[in-house]
C-alpha positions as CSV (number, residue, x, y, z in Angstrom):
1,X,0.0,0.0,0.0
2,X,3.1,2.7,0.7
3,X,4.7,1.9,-2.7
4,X,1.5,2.1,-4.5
5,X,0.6,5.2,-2.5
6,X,3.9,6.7,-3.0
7,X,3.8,5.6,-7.4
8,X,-0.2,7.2,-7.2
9,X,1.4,10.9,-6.1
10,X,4.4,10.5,-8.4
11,X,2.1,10.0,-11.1
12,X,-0.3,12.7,-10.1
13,X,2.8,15.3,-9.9
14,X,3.6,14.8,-13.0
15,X,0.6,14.6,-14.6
16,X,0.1,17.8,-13.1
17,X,3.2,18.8,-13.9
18,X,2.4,17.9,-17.6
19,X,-0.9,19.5,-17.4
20,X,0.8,22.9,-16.1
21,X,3.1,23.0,-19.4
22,X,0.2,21.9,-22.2
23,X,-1.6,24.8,-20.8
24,X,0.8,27.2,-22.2
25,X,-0.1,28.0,-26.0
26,X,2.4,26.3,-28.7
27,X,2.8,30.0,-29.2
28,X,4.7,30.3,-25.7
29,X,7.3,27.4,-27.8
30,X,10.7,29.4,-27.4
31,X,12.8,28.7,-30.4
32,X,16.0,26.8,-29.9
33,X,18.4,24.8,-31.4
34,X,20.1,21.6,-30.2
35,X,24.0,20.7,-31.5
36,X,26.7,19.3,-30.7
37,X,29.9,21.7,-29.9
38,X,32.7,19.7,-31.6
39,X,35.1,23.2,-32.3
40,X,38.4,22.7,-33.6
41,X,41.7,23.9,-31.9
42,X,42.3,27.4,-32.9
43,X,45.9,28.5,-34.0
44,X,45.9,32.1,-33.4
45,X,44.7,32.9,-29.6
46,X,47.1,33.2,-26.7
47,X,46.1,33.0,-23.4
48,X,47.4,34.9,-20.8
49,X,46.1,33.0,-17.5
50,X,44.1,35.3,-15.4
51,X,42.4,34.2,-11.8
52,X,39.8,31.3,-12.4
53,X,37.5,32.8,-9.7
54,X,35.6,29.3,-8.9
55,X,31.6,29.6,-9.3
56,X,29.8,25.6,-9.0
57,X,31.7,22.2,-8.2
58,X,29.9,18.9,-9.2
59,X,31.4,15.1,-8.9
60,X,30.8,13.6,-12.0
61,X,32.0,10.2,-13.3
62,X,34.4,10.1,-10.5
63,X,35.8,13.0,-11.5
64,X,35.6,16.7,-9.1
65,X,34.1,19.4,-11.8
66,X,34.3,23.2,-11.2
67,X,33.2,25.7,-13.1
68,X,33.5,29.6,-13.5
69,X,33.7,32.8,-15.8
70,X,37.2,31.0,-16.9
71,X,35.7,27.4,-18.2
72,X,35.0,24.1,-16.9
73,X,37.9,22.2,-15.1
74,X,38.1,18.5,-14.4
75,X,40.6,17.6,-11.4
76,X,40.5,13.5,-10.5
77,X,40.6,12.6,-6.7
78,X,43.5,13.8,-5.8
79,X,43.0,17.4,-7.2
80,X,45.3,16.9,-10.5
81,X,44.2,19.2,-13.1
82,X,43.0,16.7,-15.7
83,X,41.6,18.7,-18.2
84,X,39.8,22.5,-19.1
85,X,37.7,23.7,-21.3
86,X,37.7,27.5,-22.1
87,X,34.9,30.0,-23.3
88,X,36.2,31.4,-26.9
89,X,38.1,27.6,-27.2
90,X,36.4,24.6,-26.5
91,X,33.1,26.2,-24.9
92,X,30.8,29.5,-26.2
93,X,32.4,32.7,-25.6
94,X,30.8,33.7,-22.6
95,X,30.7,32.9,-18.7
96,X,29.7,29.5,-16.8
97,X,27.9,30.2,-14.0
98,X,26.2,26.4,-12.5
99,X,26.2,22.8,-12.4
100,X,23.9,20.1,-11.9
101,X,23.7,16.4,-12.7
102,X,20.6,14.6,-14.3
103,X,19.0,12.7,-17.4
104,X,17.0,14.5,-19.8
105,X,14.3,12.6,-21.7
106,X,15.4,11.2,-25.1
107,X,19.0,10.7,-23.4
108,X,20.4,7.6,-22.0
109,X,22.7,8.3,-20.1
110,X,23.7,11.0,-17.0
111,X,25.0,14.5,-18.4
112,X,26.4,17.5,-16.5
113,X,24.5,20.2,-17.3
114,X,26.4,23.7,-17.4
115,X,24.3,26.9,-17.5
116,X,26.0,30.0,-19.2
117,X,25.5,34.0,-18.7
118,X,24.1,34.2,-22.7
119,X,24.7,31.3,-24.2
120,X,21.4,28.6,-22.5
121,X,22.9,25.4,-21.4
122,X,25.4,22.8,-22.0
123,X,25.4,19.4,-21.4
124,X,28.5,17.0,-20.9
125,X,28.3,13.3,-21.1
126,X,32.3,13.3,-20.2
127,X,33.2,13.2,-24.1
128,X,31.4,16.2,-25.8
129,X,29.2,19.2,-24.8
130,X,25.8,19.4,-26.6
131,X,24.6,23.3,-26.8
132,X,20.7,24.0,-26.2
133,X,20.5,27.4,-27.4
134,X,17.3,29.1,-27.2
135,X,17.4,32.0,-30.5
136,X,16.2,35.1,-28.9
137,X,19.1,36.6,-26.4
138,X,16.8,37.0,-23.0
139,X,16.1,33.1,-22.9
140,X,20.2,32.4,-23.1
141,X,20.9,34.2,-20.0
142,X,20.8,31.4,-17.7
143,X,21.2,31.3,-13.3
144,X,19.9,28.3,-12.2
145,X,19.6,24.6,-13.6
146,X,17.4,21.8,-12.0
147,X,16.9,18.4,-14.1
148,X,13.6,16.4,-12.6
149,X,14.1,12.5,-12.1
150,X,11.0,12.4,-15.4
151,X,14.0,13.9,-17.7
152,X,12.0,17.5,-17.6
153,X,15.2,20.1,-16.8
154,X,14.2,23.6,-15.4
155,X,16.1,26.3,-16.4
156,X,15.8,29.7,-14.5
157,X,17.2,32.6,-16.1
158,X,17.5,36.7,-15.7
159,X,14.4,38.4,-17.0
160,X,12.4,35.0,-18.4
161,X,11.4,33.4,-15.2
162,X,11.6,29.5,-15.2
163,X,11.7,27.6,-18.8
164,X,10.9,23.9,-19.1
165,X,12.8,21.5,-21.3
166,X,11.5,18.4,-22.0
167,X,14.2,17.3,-25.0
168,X,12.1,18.2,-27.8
169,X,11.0,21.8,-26.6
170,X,11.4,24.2,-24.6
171,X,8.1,26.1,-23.4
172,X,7.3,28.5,-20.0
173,X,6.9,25.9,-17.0
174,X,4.3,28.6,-15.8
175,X,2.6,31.8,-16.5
176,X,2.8,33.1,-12.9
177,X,6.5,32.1,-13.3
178,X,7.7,34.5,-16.7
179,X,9.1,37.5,-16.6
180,X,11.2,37.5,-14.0
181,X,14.8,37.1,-12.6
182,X,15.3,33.6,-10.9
183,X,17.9,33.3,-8.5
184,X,17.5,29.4,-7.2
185,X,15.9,26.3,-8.0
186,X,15.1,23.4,-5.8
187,X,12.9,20.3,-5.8
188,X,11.4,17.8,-7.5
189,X,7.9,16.6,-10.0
190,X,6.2,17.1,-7.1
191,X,7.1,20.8,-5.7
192,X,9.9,23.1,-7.1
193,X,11.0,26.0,-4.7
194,X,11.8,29.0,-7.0
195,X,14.2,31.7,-5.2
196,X,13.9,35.2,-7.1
197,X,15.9,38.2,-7.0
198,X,13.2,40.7,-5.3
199,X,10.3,38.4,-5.4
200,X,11.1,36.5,-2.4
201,X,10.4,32.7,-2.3
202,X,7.7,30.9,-4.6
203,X,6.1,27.3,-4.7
204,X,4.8,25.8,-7.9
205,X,2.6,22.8,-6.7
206,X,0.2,20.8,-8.2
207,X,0.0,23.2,-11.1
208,X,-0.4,26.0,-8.6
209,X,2.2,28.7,-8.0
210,X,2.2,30.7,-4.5
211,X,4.2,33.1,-2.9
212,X,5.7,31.5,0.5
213,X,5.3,33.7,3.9
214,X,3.6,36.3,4.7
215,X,5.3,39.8,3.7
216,X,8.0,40.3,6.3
217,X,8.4,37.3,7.1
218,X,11.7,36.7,4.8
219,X,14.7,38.1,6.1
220,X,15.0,39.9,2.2
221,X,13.0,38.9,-0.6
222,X,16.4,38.3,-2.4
223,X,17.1,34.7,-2.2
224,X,20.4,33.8,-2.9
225,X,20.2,30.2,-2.1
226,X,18.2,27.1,-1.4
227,X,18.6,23.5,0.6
228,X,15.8,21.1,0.9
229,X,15.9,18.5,3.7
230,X,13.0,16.0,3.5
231,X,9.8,18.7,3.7
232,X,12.5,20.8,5.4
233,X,13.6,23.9,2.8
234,X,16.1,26.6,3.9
235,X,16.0,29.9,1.7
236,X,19.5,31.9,2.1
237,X,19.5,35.8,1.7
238,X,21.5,38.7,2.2
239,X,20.0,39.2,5.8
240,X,19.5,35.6,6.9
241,X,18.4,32.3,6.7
242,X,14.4,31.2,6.8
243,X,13.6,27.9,7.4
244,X,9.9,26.3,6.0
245,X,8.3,22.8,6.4
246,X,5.4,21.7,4.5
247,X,5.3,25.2,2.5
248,X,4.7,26.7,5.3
249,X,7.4,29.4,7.1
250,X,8.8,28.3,10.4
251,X,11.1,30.7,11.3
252,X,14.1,32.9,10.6
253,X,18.2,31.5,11.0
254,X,21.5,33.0,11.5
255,X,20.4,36.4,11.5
256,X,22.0,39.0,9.3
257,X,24.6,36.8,8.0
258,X,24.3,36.6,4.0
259,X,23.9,33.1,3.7
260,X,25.6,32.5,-0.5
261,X,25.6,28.7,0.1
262,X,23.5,26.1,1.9
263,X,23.9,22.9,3.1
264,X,21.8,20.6,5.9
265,X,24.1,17.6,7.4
266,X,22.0,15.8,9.8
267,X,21.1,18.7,12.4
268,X,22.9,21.5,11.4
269,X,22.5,23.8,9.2
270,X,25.6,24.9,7.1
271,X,26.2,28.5,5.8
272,X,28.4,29.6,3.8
273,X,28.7,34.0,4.1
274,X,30.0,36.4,1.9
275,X,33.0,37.4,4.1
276,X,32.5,35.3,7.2
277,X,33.5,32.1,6.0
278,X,31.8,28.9,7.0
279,X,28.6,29.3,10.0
280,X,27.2,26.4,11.5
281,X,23.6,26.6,12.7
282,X,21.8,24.0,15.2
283,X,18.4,22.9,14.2
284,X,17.2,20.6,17.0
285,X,16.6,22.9,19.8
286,X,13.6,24.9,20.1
287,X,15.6,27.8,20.7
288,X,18.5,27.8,17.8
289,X,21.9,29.3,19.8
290,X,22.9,32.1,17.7
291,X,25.3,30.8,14.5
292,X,29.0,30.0,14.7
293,X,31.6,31.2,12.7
294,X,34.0,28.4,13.2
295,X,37.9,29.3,13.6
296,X,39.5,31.5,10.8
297,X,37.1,32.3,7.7
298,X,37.5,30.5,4.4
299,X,39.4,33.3,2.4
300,X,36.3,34.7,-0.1
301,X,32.6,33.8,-0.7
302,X,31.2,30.2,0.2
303,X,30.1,29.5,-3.6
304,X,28.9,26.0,-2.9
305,X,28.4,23.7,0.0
306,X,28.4,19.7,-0.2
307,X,29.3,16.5,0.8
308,X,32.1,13.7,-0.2
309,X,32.4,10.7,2.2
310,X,31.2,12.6,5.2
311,X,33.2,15.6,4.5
312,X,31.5,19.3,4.4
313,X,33.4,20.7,0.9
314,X,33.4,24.3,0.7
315,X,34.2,26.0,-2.7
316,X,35.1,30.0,-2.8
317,X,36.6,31.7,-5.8
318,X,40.0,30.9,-4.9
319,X,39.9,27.0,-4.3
320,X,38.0,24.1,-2.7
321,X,38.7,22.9,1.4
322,X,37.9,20.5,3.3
323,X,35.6,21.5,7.0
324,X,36.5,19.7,10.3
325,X,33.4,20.7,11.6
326,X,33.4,19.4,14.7
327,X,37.1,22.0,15.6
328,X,35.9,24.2,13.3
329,X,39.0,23.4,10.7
330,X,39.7,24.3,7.2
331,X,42.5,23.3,4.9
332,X,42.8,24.0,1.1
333,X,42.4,20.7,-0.9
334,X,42.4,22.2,-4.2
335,X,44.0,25.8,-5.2
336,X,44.0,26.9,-9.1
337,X,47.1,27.9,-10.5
338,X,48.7,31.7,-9.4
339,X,47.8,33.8,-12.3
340,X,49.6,36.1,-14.3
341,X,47.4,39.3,-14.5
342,X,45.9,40.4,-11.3
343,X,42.1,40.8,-12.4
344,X,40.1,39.6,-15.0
345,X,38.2,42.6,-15.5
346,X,40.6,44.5,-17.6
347,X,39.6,48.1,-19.0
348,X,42.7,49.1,-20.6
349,X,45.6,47.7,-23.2
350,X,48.5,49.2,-24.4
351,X,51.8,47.9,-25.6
352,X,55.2,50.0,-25.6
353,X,58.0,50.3,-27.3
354,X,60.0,47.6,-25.6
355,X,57.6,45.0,-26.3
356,X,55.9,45.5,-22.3
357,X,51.6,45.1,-22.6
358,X,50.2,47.4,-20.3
359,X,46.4,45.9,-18.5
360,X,44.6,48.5,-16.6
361,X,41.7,46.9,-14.5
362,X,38.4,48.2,-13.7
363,X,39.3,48.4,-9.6
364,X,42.3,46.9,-9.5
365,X,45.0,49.0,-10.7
366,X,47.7,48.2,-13.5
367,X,49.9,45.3,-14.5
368,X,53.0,45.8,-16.4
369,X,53.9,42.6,-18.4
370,X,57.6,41.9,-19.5
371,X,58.5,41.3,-23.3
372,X,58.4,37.6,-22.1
373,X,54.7,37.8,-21.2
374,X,56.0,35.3,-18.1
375,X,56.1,38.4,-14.9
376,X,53.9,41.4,-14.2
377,X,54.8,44.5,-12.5
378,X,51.2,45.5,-10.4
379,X,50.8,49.2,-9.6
380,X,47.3,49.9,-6.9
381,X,47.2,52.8,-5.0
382,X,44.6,55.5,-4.4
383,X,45.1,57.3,-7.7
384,X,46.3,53.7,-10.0
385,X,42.9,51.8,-9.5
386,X,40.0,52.7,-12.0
387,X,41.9,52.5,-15.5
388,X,40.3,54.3,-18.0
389,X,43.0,54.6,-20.8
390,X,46.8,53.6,-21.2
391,X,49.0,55.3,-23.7
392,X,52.6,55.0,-24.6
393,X,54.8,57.1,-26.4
394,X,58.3,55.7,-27.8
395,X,59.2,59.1,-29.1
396,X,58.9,60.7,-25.5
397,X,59.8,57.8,-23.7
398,X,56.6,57.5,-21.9
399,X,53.3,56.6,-20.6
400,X,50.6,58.2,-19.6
401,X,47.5,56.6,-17.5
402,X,44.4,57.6,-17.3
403,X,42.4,56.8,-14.4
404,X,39.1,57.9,-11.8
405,X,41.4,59.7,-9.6
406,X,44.1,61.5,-11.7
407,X,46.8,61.2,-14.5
408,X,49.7,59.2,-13.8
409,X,52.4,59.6,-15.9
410,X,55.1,56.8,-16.2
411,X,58.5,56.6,-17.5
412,X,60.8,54.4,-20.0
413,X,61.3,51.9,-17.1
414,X,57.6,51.2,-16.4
415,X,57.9,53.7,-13.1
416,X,55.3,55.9,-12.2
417,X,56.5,59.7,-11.9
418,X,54.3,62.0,-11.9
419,X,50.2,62.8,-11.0
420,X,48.2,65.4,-12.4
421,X,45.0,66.7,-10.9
422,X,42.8,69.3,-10.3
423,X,45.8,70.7,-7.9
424,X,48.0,70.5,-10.5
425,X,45.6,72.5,-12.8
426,X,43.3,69.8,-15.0
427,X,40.0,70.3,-15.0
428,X,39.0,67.6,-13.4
429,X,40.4,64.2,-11.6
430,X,38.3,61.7,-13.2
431,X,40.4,61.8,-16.8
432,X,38.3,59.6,-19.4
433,X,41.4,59.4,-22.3
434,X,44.6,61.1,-23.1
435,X,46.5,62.3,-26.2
436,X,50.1,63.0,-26.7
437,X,51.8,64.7,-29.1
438,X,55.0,66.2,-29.5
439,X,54.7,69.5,-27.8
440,X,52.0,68.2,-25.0
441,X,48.8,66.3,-24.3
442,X,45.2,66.9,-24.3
443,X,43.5,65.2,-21.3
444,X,39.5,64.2,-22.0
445,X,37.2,64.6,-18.4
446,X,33.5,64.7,-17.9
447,X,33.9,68.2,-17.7
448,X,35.7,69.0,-20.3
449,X,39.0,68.9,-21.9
450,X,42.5,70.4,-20.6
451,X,45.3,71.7,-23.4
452,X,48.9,70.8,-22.3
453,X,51.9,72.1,-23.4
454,X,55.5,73.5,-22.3
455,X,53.7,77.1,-21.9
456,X,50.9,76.4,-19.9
457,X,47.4,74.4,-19.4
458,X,44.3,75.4,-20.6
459,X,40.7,74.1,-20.1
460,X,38.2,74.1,-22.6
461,X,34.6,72.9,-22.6
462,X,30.8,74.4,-23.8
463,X,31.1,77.5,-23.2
464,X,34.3,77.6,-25.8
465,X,32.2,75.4,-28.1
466,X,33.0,72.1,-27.1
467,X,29.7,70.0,-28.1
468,X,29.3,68.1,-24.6
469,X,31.5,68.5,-21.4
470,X,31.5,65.0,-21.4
471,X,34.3,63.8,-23.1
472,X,35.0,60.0,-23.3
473,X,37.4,59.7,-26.7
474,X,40.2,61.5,-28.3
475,X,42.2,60.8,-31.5
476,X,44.6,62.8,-33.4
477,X,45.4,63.0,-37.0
478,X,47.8,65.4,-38.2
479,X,46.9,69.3,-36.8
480,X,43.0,67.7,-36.1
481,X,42.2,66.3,-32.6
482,X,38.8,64.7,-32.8
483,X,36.8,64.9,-29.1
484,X,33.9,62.4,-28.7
485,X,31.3,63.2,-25.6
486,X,28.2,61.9,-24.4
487,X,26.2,64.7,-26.8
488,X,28.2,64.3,-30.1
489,X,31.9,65.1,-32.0
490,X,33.8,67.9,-31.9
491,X,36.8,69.0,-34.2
492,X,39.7,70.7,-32.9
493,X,42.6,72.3,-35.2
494,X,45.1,74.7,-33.3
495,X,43.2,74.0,-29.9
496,X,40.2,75.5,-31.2
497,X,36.8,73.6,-31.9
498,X,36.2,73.5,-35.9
499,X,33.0,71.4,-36.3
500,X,30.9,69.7,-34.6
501,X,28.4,66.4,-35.3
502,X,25.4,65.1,-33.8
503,X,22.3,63.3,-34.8
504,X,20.6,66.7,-35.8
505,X,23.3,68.2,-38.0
506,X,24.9,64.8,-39.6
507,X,24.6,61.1,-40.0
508,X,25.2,60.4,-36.7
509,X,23.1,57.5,-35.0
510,X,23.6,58.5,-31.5
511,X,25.3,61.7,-29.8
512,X,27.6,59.4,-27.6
513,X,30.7,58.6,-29.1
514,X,32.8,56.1,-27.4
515,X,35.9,55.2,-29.7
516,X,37.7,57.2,-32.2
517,X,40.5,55.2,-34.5
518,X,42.4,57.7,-37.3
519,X,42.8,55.5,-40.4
520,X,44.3,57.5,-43.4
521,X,42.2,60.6,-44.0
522,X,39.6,59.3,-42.3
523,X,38.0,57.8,-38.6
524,X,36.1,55.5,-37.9
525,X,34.0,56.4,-34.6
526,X,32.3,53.7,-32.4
527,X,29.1,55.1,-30.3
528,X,27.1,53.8,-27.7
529,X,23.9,52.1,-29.2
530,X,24.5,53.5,-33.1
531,X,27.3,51.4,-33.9
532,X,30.2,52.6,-35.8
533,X,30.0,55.0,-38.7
534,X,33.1,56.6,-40.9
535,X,33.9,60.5,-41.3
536,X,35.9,61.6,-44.4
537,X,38.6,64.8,-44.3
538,X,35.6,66.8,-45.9
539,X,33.6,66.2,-42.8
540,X,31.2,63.8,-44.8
541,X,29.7,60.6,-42.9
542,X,29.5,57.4,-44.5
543,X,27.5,54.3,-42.9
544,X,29.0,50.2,-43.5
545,X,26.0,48.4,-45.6
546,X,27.5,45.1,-44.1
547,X,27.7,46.1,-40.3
548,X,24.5,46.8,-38.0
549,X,23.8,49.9,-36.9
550,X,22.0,48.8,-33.6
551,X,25.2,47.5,-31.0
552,X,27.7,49.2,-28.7
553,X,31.0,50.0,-29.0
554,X,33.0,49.9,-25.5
555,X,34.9,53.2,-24.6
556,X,38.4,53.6,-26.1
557,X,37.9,49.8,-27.5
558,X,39.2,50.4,-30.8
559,X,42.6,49.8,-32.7
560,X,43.9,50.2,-36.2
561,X,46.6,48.9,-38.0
562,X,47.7,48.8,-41.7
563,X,45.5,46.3,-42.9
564,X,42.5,46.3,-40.1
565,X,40.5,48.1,-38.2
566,X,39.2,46.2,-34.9
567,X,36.4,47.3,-32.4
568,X,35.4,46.1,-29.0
569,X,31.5,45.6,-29.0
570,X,29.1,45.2,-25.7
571,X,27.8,41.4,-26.0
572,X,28.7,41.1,-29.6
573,X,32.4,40.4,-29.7
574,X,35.3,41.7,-32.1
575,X,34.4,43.5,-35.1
576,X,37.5,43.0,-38.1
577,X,37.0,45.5,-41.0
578,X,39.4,44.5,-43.7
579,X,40.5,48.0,-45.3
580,X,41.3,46.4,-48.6
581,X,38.0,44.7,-49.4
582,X,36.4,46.9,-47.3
583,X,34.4,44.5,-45.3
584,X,33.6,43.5,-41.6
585,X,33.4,40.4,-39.8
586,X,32.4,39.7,-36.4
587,X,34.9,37.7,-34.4
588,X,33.8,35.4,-30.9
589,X,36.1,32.3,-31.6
590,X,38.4,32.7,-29.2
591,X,37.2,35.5,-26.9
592,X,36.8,34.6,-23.5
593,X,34.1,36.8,-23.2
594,X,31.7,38.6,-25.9
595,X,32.0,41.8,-23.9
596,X,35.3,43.6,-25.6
597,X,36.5,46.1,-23.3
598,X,39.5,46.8,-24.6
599,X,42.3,46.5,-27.5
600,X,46.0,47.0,-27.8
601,X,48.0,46.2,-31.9
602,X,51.5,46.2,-32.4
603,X,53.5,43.5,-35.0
604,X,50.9,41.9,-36.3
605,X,49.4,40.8,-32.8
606,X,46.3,42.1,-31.8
């Protein structure tokens, strides 16, 4: 009678489940395509290894799995690197961010499933990666994977609310589940626990979706992470922990700790925090004590929380250790490889005349890599943080650095010098670009532009004609310096504004111009939501039949040589235009990320 009980609501579940899914219209069928990613090894792209920053760890096949913005990598039991597989090389050119393990319908066999930040969702039988790729961009931007023991696999994404793929199609699981950004999945046929990003905490049910406490009753309605127990689920947030049984809320845990990872080992409750490290919470009293942190925090965020042979893993972006939770223990079991850049958010490239390549980062200051690519000088301090903008000059013997708090000016050797400021008479701190020439610079700020030369400085902005204070780009050819701003182009000969272009007087797509490359007579300007469009020494505009006109072009991410022009795009990758033939091509093999930020050209390497 218990086994036939327990078969008579499995069935019912998923009929109901069923039911829920053929109630959505076959107009609600989101269009995707299924292949296998089979990409041959690519002969031009050369990493330089920066940190892996560990997101989701899964054993699989025997094997320990962890992925992250940097790839999938599979260590054996004894944490030897066995093998990785890189966004722009063997994966899509964009970030992992989960795992999970299951067996979708149609399929014989266990896969790990990866979900990606734009790309939908992998799946690895250990030998190849099949790519479910839904068409329109929204559906592809997936944070949370959960494959049902019927071979259904939920997907929750950023703005699409929870999908449902069944192996042929891939459909809304629910109305009262679209349009929105999913943080967590957990459950089964049965009941699936959806945690949201401001929504708080849903139940879909028997076809049924509610919302789970009363209002207040969460400790935030951001739930960062979930952990079912039996009928026992535990909802993480930035402000706590609450605990419900049966669908029903029992009470609140660990109290202002933000709980990123979960975990229930017979009667505690396992948190891992953003900064804490590792909390331990006791669930059998009536009266929890207040949570633990136990000895010295894990070094980072908790990502994940799980179990091997009786062992609490913890995984933070800088490796995996191994909890003695009873003395409240770490040690590191598994550390990636030391890096040679510092950050992988890089802002700025430049390479000088002694073969160094300069990598500014977004909050982390400046590398300096020898000739050798194999050691990097790193520069962080109060004014070398933000990097806007790296140039170097061979003929002066020196670089300049743009950055939110100043312009620091470096010599031959790679050793900073000098910073200019508003005390020092710029207009501003916050310097967006730079220009040198032979007898000065002109430095680019949101408020306007400062003229440098042996004489003296000079600021010059709207009320000298300058079309926007705003100025993000510069580029020089010959006596003209072109200034693009946030409201359109200006043209400056002799330090006085020529011309000036925006969408009301010339072809212009959009008033803010992000990149300017000289090539020839001409430049080619990137903007920020019109593309790129060419301007001719006459001061005529010309528009590319072959390139889109609807993308962004990332500040200062442009770079021309003798044969190319190349542009760093938002989400789109590399654009290549070929100057002999005249044509572009978008670029993503190879890119470990579709979001160009930056772009440095010297001897034929880009």
């Amino acid at each position: 009678f218990a086994v036939g009980t327990a078969s008579y609501i499995f069935w019912d579940a998923s009929r109901a489940l069923r039911h829920s899914t053929e109630r959505v219209s076959s107009e609600a069928e989101i269009a995707f395509t299924s292949t296998a990613t089979e990409r041959p090894a690519l002969p031009g792209p050369e990493w330089l290894s920066a940190p892996l920053a560990f997101s989701d760890a899964r054993l699989f096949q025997g094997n320990l799995y962890i992925c992250g913005p940097a790839g999938l990598f599979q260590y054996d039991s004894k944490g030897t690197l066995l093998k990785q597989y890189r966004p722009g090389l063997e994966l899509p050119s964009v970030p992992l961010r989960g795992l999970a393990i299951g067996q979708s319908a149609g399929v014989n066999e266990s896969e790990l499933f990866v979900t990606t930040s734009g790309e939908g969702l992998l799946a690895f039988n250990g030998r190849t990666f099949r790519h479910i790729r839904p068409e329109q961009a929204p559906y592809r931007k997936l944070t949370a994977v959960l494959p049902l023991p019927t071979g259904r696999v939920l997907l929750g994404t950023e703005q699409k609310g929870v999908l449902l793929y069944d192996g042929k199609k891939i459909t809304r699981f629910h109305l009262a589940l679209s349009d929105m950004h999913v943080t967590a999945l957990e459950g089964d046929d049965s009941a699936v626990w959806i945690g949201t990003l401001d929504r708080g905490l849903l139940l879909w049910r028997a076809g049924q979706v509610s919302r789970i406490g009363d209002p207040g009753a969460l400790p935030d309605p951001q739930i960062l992470s979930l952990a079912k127990a039996g009928e026992t689920v535990f909802a993480g947030t930035p402000m706590g922990v609450a605990e419900f049984q049966g669908g029903r809320f029992v009470r609140n845990l660990a109290s202002g700790f933000f709980a990123r990872s979960l975990l229930v080992r017979n009667d505690t409750l396992f948190a891992g925090t953003l900064e804490e490290g590792l909390i331990q919470v006791p669930l059998v009293s009536q009266a929890p004590r207040a949570p633990r942190p136990r000895g010295e925090p894990l070094p980072g965020s908790v990502e994940r929380l799980f179990e091997v042979d009786g062992s609490v893993l913890a995984l933070t972006e800088e490796g995996l250790y191994a909890v003695d939770d009873r003395r409240g223990e770490w040690r590191q079991i598994l550390a990636h490889d030391k890096s040679l850049l510092t950050d992988r958010n890089i802002s700025a490239l430049a390479v000088d005349g002694a073969g160094r390549v300069w990598v500014g980062y977004f909050d982390r200051g400046l590398d300096i890599l020898d000739a050798a690519g194999r050691r990097a000088a790193h520069y962080e301090n109060e004014n070398l943080f933000c990097i806007n903008r790296i140039v170097c000059s061979q003929d002066r013997n020196m670089a300049a650095v743009a950055t939110a708090n100043g312009l620091v000016l470096f010599d031959s050797g790679g050793k900073p010098r000098q910073v200019l400021g508003r005390p020092e008479g710029l207009i501003a701190n916050h310097i967006t670009d730079v220009s040198l020439d032979p007898e000065g610079m002109t430095v680019a700020t949101p408020a306007g532009l400062t003229l440098i030369d042996a004489a003296e400085m000079r600021s010059l902005y709207a009320f000298q004609g300058l079309v926007n204070n705003h100025a993000y780009a510069l580029a020089r050819s010959g006596d003209r310096l072109l200034v693009g701003t946030l409201g359109g182009l200006s043209v400056l000969e002799g330090g006085i504004v020529r011309a000036s272009y925006t969408t009301e007087n010339s072809a212009l797509r959009h008033n803010w111009i992000t990149a300017i490359a000289p090539v020839g007579n001409e430049w080619f300007v990137g903007t920020y939501g019109g593309g790129i469009l060419r301007l001719d020494d006459s001061g005529r505009w010309h528009t590319f039949p072959d390139l889109g006109s609807r993308f962004e072009v990332n500040p200062n991410a442009m770079a021309a040589t003798d044969r190319h022009v190349c542009a760093g795009t938002l989400g789109k990758g590399l654009y290549v235009f070929d100057r002999a033939t005249e044509r572009w091509t978008a670029v993503s093999a190879g890119l470990p990320s579709l979001n160009v930020t930056a772009l440095a050209a010297r001897d034929g390497y880009l």
